[in-house]
C-alpha positions as CSV (number, residue, x, y, z in Angstrom):
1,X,0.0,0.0,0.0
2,X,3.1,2.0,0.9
3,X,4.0,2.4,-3.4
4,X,0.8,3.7,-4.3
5,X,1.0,6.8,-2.2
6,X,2.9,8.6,-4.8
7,X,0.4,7.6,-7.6
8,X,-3.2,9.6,-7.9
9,X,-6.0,7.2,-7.1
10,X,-9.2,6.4,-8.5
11,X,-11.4,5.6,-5.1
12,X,-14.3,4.3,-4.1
13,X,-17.4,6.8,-2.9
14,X,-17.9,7.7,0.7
15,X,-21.4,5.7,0.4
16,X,-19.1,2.3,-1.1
17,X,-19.3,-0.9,1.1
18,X,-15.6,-0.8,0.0
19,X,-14.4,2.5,1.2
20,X,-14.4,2.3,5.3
21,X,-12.3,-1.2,4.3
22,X,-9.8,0.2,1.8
23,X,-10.0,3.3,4.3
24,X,-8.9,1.3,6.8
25,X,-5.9,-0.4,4.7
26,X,-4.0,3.1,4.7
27,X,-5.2,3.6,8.1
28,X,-3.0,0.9,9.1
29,X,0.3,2.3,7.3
30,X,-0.4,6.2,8.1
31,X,-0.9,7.3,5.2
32,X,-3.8,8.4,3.0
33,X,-4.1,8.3,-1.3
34,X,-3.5,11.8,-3.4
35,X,-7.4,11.2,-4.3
36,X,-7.9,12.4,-8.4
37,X,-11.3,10.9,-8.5
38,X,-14.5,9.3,-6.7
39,X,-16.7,6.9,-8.0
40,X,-19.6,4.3,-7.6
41,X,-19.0,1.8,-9.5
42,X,-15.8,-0.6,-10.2
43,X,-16.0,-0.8,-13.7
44,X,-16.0,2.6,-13.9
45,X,-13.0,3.3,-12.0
46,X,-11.2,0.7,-13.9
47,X,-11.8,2.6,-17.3
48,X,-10.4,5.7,-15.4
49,X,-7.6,3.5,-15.0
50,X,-6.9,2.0,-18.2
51,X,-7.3,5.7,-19.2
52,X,-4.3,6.7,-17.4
53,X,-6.2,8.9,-14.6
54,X,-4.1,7.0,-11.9
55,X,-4.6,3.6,-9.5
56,X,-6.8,2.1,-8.0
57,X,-7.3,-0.2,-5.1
58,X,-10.1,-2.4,-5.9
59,X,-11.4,-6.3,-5.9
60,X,-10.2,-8.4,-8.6
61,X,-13.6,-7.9,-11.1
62,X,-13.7,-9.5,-15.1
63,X,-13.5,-6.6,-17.0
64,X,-10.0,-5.2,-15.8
65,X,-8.8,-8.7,-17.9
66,X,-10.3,-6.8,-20.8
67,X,-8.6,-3.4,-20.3
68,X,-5.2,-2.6,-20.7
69,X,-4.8,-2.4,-17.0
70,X,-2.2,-4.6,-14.8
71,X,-3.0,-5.9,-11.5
72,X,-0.5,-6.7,-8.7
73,X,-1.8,-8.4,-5.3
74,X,-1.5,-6.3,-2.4
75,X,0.4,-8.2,0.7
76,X,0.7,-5.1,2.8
77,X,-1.4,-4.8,5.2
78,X,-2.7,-8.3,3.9
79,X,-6.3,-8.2,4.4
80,X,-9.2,-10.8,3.9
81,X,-13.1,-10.2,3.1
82,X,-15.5,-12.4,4.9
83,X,-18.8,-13.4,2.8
84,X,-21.6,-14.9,4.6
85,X,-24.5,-17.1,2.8
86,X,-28.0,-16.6,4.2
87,X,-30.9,-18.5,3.9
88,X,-34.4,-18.5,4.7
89,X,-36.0,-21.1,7.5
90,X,-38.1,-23.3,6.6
91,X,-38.0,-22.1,2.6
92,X,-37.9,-24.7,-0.6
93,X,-34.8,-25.0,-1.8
94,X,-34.4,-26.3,-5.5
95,X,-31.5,-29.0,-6.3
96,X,-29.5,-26.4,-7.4
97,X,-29.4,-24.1,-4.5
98,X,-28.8,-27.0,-2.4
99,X,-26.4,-28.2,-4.3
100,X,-24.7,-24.7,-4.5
101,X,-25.1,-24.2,-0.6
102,X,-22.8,-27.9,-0.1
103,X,-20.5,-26.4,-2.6
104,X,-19.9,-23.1,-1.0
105,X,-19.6,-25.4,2.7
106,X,-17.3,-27.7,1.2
107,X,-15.2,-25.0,-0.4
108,X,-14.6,-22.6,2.3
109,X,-13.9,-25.2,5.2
């Protein structure tokens, strides 16, 4: 996180589910992004980036594999995303959700 200080960074909105996380991230090394630009939506920061606008820190979505963007894992601070599956009680389940919920079990123990 340290090397993209120097860069001007696409970012997520105040209102993102991502922001307070990625937030957080420079919290943790004391430092905070040269912010060029706020937005919503991934894909749209990711054309700001393969437009040459500056970085960004963002999840690994499909369409950067279409852009001429390159991504680099970040290691420092490492940082995990915990996703939960919710289902309602007492609800018909098709084969296929059931068969998706045993996958998701099997896949994240």
């Amino acid at each position: 996180m340290r090397d993209t200080i120097e860069y001007p960074q696409i970012y997520f909105e105040k209102g993102s589910g991502l922001r307070p996380v990625i937030d957080q991230m420079f919290e943790e090394i004391g430092q905070f992004p040269k912010v060029a630009f706020e937005m919503e939506e991934d894909s749209s920061m990711a054309g700001l980036v393969a437009q040459g606008f500056g970085i960004a820190v963002m999840p690994d979505i499909p369409i950067l594999r279409s852009l001429s963007v390159k991504t680099l894992d970040i290691y420092n601070p490492p940082y995990e995303r915990a996703v939960y599956l919710a289902t309602l009680k007492q609800r018909y389940l098709s084969p296929v959700a059931k068969a998706f919920i045993r996958f998701v079990i099997e896949e994240t123990a």
